[in-house]
C-alpha positions as a Markdown table, in Angstrom:
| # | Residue | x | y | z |
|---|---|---|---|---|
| 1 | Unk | 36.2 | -3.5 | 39.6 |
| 2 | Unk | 37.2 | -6.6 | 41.7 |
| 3 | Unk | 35.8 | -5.4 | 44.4 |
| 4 | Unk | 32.8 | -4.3 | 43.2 |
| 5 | Unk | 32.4 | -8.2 | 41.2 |
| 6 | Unk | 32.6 | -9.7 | 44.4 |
| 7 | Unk | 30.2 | -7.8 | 46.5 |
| 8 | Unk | 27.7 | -8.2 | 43.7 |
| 9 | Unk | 27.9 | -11.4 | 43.5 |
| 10 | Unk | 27.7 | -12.5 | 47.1 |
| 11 | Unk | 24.0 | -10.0 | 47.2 |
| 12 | Unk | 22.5 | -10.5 | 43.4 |
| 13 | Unk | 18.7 | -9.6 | 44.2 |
| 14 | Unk | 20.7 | -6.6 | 46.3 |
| 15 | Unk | 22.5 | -5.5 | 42.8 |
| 16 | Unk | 19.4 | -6.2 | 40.6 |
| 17 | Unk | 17.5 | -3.4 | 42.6 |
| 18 | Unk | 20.6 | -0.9 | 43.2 |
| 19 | Unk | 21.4 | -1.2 | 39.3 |
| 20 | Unk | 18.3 | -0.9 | 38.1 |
| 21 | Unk | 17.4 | 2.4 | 40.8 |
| 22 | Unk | 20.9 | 3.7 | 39.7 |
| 23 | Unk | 19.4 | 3.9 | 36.1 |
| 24 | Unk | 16.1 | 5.0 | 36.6 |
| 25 | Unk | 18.0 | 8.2 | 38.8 |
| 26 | Unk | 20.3 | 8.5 | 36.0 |
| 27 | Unk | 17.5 | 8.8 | 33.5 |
| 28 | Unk | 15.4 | 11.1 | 35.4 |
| 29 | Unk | 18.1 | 13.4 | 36.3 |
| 30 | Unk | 19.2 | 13.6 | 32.7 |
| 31 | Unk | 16.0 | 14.1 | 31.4 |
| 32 | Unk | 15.1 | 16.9 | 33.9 |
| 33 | Unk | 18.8 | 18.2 | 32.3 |
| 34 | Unk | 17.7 | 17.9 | 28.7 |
| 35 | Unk | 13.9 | 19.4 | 29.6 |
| 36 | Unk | 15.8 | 22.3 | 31.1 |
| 37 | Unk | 18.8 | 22.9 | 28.3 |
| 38 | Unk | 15.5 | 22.5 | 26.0 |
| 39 | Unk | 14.2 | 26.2 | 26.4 |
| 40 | Unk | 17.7 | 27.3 | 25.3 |
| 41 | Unk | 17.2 | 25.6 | 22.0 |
| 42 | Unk | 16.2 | 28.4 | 18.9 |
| 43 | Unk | 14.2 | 26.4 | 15.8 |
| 44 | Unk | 10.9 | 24.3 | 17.0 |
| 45 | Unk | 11.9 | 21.0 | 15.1 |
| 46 | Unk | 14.9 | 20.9 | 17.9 |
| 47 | Unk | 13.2 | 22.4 | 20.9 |
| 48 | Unk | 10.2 | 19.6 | 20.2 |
| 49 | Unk | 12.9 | 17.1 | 20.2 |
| 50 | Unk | 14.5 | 17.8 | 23.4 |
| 51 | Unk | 11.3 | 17.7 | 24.9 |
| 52 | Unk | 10.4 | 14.9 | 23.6 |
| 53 | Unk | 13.6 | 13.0 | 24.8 |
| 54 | Unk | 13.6 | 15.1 | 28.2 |
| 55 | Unk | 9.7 | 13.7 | 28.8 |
| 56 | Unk | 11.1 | 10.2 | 27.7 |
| 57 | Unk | 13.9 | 10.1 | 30.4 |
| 58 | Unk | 12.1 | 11.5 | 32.8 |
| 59 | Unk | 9.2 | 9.0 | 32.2 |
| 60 | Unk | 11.7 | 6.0 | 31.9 |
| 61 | Unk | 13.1 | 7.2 | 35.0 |
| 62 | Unk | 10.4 | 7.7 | 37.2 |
| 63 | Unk | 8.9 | 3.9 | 36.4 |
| 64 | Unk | 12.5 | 2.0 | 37.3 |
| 65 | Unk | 12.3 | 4.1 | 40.5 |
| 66 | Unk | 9.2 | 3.2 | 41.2 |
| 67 | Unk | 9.4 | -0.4 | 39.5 |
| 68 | Unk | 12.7 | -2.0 | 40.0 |
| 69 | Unk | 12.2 | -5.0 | 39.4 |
| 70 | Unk | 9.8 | -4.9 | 36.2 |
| 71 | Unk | 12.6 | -2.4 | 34.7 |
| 72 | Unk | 15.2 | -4.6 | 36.1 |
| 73 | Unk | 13.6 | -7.3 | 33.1 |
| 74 | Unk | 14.2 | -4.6 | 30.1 |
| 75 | Unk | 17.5 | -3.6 | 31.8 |
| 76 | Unk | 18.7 | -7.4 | 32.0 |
| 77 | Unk | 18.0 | -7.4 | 28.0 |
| 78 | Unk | 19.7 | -4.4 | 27.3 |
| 79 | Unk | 22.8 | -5.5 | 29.8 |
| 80 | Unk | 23.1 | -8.4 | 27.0 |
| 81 | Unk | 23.1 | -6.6 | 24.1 |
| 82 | Unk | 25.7 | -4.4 | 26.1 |
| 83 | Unk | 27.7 | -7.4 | 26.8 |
| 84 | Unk | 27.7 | -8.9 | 23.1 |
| 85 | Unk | 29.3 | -5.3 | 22.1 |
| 86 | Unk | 31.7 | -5.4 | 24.7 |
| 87 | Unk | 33.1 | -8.6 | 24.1 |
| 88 | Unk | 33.2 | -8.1 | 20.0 |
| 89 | Unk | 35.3 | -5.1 | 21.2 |
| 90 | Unk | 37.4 | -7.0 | 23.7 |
| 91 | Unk | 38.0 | -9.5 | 21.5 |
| 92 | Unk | 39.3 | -7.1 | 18.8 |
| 93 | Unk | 41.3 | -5.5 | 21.1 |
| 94 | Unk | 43.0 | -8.4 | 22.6 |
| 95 | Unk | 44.2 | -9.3 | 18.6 |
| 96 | Unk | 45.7 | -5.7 | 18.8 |
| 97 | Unk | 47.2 | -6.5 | 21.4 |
| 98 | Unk | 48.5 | -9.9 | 19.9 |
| 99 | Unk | 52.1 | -9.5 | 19.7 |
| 100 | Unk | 52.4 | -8.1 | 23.3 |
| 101 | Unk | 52.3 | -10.5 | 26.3 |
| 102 | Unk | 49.0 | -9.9 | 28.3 |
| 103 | Unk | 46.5 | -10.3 | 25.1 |
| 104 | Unk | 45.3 | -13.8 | 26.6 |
| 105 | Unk | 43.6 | -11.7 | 29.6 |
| 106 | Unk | 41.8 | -9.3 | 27.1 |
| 107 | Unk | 40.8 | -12.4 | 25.0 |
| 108 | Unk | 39.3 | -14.1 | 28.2 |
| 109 | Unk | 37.2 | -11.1 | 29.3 |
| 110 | Unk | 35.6 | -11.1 | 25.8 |
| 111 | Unk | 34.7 | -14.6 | 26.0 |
| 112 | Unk | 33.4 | -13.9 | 29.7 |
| 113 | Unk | 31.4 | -10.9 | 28.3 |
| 114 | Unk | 30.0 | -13.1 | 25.1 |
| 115 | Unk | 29.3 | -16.1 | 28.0 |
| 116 | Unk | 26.9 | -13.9 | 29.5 |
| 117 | Unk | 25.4 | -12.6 | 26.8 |
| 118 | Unk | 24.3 | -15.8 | 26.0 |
| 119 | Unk | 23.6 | -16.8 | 29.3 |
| 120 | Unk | 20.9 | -13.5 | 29.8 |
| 121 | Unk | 19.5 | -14.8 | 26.5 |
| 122 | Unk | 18.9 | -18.6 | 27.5 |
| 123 | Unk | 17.2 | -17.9 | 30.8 |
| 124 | Unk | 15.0 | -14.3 | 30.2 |
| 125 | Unk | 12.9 | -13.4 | 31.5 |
| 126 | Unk | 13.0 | -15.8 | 34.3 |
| 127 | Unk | 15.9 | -14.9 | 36.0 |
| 128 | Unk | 15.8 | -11.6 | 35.5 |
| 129 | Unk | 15.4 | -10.7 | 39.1 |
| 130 | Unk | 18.9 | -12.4 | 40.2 |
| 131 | Unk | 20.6 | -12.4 | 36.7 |
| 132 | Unk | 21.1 | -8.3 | 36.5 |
| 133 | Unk | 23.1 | -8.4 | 39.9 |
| 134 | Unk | 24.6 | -11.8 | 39.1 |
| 135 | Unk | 26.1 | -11.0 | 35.0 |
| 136 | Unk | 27.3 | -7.6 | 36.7 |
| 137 | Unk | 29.4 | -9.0 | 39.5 |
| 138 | Unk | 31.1 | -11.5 | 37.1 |
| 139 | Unk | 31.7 | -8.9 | 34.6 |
| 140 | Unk | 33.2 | -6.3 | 36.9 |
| 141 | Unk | 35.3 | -9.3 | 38.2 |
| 142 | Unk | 36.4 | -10.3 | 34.7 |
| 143 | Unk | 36.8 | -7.5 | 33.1 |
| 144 | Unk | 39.1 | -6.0 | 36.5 |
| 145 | Unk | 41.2 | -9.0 | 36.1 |
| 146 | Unk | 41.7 | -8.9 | 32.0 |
| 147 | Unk | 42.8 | -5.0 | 32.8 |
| 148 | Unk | 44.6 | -5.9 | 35.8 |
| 149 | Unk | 46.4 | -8.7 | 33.6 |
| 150 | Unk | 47.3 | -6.0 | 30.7 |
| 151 | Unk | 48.4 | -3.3 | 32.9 |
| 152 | Unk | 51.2 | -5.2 | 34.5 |
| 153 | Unk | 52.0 | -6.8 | 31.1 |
| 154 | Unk | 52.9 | -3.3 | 30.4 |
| 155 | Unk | 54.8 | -1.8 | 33.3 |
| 156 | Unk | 58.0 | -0.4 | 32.6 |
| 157 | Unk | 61.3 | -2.4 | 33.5 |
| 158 | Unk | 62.4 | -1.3 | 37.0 |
């Protein structure tokens, strides 16, 4: 996840257009998936339903595959909803975590995740072309070092 923080960050228009292609493939492929598994279905109200989502994907798909960087806007929205949730979760776990030594590095990726929540929702849509590639390099590097942190908090004795 280090790794991956850094490269991002050092190319953020780069990570913009391979996260929002990665998506739009993803949704494509799994609604191609759910058109197929559709015809399986017995009952109309169901089979209607996969179609319906399978048509959905597959739409959603195809327009961030062909329009990166207008999805990248809606993707760059829904990266900071992401990030709110993930650092409400990081920052419970890190209180589970309380009486072992480490919970400081789980407390700090939560407040790096809530950061850039708020930082997507000061500067959309503006920076939306940067910002996807950007908030996902510092995340990968944050949250990489708050598990890094934890895991050698929790090594056995030698």
């Amino acid at each position: 996840m280090i790794a991956l923080g850094i490269a991002a960050l050092a190319f953020p228009f780069v990570s913009t257009l391979v996260a929002a292609l990665f998506v739009g493939w993803t949704l494509l492929l799994s609604g191609v998936v759910t058109l197929v598994s559709g015809f399986s279905i017995r009952g109309s109200g169901p089979f209607f339903g996969a179609l319906l989502l399978g048509l959905l994907s597959v739409a959603a798909g195809v327009f961030l595959i062909f329009n990166p960087l207008a999805g990248a806007v809606i993707l760059t929205i829904l990266l900071g909803v992401i990030f709110m949730l993930q650092g409400a979760f990081e920052f419970f776990f890190s209180f589970e975590l309380h009486p072992h030594p480490g919970w400081i590095g789980m407390l700090i990726s939560a407040g790096a995740s809530v950061a850039m929540a708020l930082v997507i929702a000061a500067g959309w849509p503006t920076v939306s072309s940067v910002a996807l590639g950007i908030i996902l390099g510092v995340n990968f590097l944050s949250s990489g070092i708050g598990y890094m942190i934890v895991s050698r908090r929790f090594r056995p004795a030698a």
